[in-house]
C-alpha positions as CSV (number, residue, x, y, z in Angstrom):
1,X,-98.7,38.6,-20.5
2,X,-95.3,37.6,-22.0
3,X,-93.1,35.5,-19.5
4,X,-90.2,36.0,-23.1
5,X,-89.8,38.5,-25.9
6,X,-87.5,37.8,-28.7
7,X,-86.8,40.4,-31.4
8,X,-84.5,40.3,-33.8
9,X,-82.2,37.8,-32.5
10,X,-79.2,37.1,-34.6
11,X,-76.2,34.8,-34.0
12,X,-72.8,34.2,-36.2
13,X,-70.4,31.4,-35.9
14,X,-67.5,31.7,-37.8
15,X,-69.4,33.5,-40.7
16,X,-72.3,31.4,-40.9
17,X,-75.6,32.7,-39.7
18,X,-76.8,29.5,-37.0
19,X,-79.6,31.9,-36.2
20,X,-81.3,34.8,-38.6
21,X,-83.0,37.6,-36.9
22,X,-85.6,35.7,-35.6
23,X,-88.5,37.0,-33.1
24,X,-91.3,35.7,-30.9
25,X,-93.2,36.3,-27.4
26,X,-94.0,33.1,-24.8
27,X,-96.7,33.9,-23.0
28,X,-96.6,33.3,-19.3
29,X,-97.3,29.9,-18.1
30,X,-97.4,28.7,-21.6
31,X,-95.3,26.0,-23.5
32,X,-93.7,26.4,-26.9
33,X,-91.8,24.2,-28.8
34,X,-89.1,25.0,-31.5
35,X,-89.8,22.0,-33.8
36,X,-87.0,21.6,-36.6
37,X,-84.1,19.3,-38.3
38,X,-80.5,19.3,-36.5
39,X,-78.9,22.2,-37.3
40,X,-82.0,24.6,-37.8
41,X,-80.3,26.7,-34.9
42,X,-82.8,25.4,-31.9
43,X,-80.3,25.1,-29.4
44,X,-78.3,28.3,-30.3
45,X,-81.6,29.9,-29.5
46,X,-81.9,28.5,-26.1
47,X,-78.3,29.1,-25.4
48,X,-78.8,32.8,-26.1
49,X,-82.0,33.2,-24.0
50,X,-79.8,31.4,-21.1
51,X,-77.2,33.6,-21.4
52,X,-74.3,30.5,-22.9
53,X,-73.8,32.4,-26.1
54,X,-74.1,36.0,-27.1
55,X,-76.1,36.9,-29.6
56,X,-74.6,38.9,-32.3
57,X,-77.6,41.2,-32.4
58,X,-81.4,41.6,-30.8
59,X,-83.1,42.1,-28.3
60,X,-83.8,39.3,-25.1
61,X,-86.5,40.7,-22.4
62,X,-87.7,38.5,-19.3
63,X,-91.4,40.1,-17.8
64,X,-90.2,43.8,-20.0
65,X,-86.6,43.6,-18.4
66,X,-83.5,43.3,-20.7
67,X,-81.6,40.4,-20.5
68,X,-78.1,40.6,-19.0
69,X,-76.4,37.4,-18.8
70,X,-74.3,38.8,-15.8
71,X,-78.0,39.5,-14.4
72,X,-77.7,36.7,-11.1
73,X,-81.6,38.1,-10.2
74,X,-82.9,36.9,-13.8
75,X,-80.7,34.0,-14.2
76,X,-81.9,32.2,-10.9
77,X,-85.7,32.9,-12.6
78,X,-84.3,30.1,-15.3
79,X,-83.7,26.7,-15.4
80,X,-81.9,24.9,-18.1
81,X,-81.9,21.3,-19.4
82,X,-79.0,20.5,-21.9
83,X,-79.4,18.3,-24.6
84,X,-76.9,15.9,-23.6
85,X,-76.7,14.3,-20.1
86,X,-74.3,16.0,-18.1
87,X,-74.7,14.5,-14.6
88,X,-71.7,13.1,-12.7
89,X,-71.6,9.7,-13.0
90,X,-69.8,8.8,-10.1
91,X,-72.2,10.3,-7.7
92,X,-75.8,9.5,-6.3
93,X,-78.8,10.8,-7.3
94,X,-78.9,12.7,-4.0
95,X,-75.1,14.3,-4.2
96,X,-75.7,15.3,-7.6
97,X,-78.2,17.7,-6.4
98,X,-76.7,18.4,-3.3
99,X,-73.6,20.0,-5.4
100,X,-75.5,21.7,-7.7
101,X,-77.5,23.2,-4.9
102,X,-74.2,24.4,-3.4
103,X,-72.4,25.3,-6.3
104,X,-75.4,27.7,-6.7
105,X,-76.4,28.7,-3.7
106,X,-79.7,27.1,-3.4
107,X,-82.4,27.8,-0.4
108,X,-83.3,25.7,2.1
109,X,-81.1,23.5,-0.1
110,X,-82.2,20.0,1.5
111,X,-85.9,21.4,1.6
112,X,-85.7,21.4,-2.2
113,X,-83.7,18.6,-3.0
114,X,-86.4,16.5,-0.8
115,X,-89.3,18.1,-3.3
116,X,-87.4,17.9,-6.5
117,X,-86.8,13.5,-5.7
118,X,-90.4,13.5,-4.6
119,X,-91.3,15.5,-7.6
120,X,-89.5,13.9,-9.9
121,X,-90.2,10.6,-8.8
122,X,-86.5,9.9,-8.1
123,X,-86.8,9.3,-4.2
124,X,-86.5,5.7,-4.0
125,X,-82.8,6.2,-6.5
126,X,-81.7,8.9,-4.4
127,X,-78.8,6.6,-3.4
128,X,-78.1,5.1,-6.6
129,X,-75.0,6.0,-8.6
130,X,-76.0,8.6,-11.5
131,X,-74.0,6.7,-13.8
132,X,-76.4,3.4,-13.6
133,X,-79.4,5.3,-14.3
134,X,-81.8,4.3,-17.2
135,X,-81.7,6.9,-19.6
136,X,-85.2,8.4,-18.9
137,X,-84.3,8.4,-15.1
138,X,-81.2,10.2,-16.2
139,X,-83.2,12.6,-18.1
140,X,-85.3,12.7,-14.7
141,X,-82.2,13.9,-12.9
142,X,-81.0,16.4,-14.7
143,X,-84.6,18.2,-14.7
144,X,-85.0,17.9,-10.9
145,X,-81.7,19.8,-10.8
146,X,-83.0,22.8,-13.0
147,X,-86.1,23.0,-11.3
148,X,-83.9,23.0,-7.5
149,X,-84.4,26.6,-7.4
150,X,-87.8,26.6,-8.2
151,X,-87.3,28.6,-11.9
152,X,-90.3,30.4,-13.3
153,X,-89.0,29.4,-17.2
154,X,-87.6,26.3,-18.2
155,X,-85.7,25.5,-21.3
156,X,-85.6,21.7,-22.7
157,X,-83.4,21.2,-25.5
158,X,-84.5,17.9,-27.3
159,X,-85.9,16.4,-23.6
160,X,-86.5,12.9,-25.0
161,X,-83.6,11.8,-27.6
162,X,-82.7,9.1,-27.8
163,X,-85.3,7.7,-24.9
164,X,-87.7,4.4,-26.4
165,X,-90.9,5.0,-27.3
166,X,-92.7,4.2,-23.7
167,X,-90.1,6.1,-21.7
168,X,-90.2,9.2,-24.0
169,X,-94.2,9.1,-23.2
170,X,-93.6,9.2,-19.6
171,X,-91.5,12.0,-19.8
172,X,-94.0,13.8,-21.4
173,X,-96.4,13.2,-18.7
174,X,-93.7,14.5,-16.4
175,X,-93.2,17.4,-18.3
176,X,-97.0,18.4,-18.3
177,X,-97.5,18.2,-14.9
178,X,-94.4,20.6,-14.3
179,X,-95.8,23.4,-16.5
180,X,-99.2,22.3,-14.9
181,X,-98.6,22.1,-11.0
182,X,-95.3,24.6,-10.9
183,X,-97.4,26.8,-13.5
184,X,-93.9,26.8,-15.4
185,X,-93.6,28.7,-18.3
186,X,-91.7,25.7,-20.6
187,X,-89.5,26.7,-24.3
188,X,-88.7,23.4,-25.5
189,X,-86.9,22.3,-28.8
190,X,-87.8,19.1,-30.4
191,X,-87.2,17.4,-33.7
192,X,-90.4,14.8,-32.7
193,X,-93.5,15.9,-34.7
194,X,-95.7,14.0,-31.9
195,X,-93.7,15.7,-28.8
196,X,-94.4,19.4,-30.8
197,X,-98.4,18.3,-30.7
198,X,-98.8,16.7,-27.6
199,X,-97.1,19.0,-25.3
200,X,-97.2,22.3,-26.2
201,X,-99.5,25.5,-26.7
202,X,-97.8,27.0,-29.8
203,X,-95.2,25.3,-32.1
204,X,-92.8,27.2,-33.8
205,X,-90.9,25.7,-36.7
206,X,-87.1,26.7,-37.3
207,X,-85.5,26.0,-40.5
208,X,-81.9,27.1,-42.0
209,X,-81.6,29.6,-38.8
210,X,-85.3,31.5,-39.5
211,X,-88.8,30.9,-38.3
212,X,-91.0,29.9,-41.1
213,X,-94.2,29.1,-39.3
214,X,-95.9,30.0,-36.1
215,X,-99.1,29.2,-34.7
216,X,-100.9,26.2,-32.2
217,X,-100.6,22.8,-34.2
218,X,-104.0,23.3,-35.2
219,X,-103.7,26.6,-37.0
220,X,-100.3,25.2,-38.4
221,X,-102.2,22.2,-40.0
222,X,-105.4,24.1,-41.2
223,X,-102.6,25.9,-43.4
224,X,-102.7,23.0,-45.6
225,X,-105.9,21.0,-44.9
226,X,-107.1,19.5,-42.4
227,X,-107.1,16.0,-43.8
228,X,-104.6,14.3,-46.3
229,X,-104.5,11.4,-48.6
230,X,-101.7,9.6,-49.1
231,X,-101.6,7.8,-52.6
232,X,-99.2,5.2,-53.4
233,X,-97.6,5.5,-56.8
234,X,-95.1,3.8,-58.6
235,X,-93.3,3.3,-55.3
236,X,-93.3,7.0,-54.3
237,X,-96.0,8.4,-51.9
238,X,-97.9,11.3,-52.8
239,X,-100.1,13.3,-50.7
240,X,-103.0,15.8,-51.5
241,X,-104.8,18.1,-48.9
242,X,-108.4,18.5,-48.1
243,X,-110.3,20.7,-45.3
244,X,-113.0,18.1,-45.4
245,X,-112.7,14.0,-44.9
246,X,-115.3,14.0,-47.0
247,X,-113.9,15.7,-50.2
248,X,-110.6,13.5,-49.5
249,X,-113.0,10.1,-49.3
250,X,-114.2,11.8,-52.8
251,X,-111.2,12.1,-54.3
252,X,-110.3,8.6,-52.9
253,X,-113.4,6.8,-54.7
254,X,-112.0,8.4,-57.7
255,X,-108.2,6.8,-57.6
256,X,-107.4,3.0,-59.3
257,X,-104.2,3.3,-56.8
258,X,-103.8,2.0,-53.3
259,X,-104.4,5.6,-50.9
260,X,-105.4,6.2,-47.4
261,X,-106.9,9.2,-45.8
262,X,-105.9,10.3,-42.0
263,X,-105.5,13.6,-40.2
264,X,-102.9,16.4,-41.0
265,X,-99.8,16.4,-38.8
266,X,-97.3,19.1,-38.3
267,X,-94.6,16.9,-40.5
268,X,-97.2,17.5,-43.6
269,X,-97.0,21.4,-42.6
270,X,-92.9,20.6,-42.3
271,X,-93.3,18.8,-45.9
272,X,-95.1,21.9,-47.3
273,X,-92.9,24.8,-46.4
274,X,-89.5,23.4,-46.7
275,X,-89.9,20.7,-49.6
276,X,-88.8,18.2,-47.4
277,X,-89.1,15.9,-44.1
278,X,-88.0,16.9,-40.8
279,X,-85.3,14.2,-40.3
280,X,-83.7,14.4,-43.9
């Protein structure tokens, strides 16, 4: 069953198309990630699905229902992580969530608060001023507040910039265990070829406003072999595709240049469609 359906989605800014008619279906309890450069129109999609921006044109439906952004019933069904981290600084951990949970009218408020520290792994910080949190126990924060009112959908826009490399991994565990123990239907955007793999069932990859490819990451990467040799020439790096290792470990005895073989990522399947890398 689909938890989202997208069709035809179209927004405008000033002229410029930031996102082109685009559609797709999330299936309930799933996770899919929009994988793409800056500026492929990722967010703008999330902040039309949560009702920040108006689309220009298309269609937004929640379990078969419209989407109304003045719609309180669906909107409390959603919970939204921004990009940036927008807690207040001066606060603890715990009033942070205590105002959120009053500004919007939150059940059983210090029930939930209670569960989202515990869940988060934020109850031994609840006293701490927000604005001396590590990054990832920022990030930690701000998605125990979105999931206060116990959302069936969450939205994640780029969860793990600018975290390090361990801290970014632990969010990642954190984030599986919400889709997997709240059984959270999860629409995440990402420009980190690994985060796209690990995390999600489907990947969806947004370039220039448009979807050009759709699929799990292994259906993306069977697209243009399922192994690839990198060859190392005249400073450049070129890379060939294969469906077997062992016709790539053929073509490798063949070459008088330094190569490698390894495994097909998404970023080849980025390469192949757009002409270039995802962070150029």
């Amino acid at each position: 069953m689909n938890k989202i359906t997208v069709r035809s989605l179209t927004k405008l800014f000033g002229g410029q198309t930031a996102v082109d008619g685009i559609s797709f279906d999330v299936e309930e309890g799933s996770v899919l990630a929009l994988l793409g450069p800056n500026g492929a129109g990722k967010t703008t999609t999330i902040n039309m699905l949560t009702g920040l921006t108006i689309p220009a044109s298309g269609e937004i439906r929640y379990d078969g229902e419209e989407f109304d952004p003045q719609n309180k019933r669906i909107k409390r069904t959603i919970g939204v992580v921004p990009q940036h981290n927008n807690v207040d600084r001066d606060l603890t951990v715990y009033q942070n969530l205590k105002t959120h949970a009053v500004l919007f009218g939150v059940d059983r408020a210090e029930e939930r608060i209670a569960q989202a520290l515990d869940f988060s792994g934020l109850s031994a910080h609840a006293g701490k001023t927000a604005g001396n949190l590590s990054g990832g126990m920022k990030r930690r924060l701000i998605i125990a507040r979105a999931l206060l009112h116990d959302p069936f959908v969450l939205f994640l826009d780029e969860p793990t910039v600018g975290l390090d490399a361990s801290v970014r991994r632990t969010m990642w565990d954190f984030i599986r265990s919400i889709n997997q123990e709240k059984q959270c239907t999860i629409l995440l955007t990402t420009h980190y070829i690994e985060e796209a793999e690990l995390l999600s069932d489907r990947v969806m990859i947004m370039d220039k406003a448009r979807i050009v490819a759709e699929g799990t990451a292994a259906e993306l990467k069977a697209r243009v072999g399922k192994w690839a040799l990198d060859i190392y020439r005249n400073g450049r790096t070129e890379t060939e595709f294969f469906e077997t290792r062992e016709a790539g470990l053929k073509r490798l005895a063949s070459l008088t240049e330094t190569a490698s073989i390894r495994e097909t990522n998404l970023e080849d399947v980025y390469l192949t469609i757009t002409g270039r890398r995802i962070d150029a």
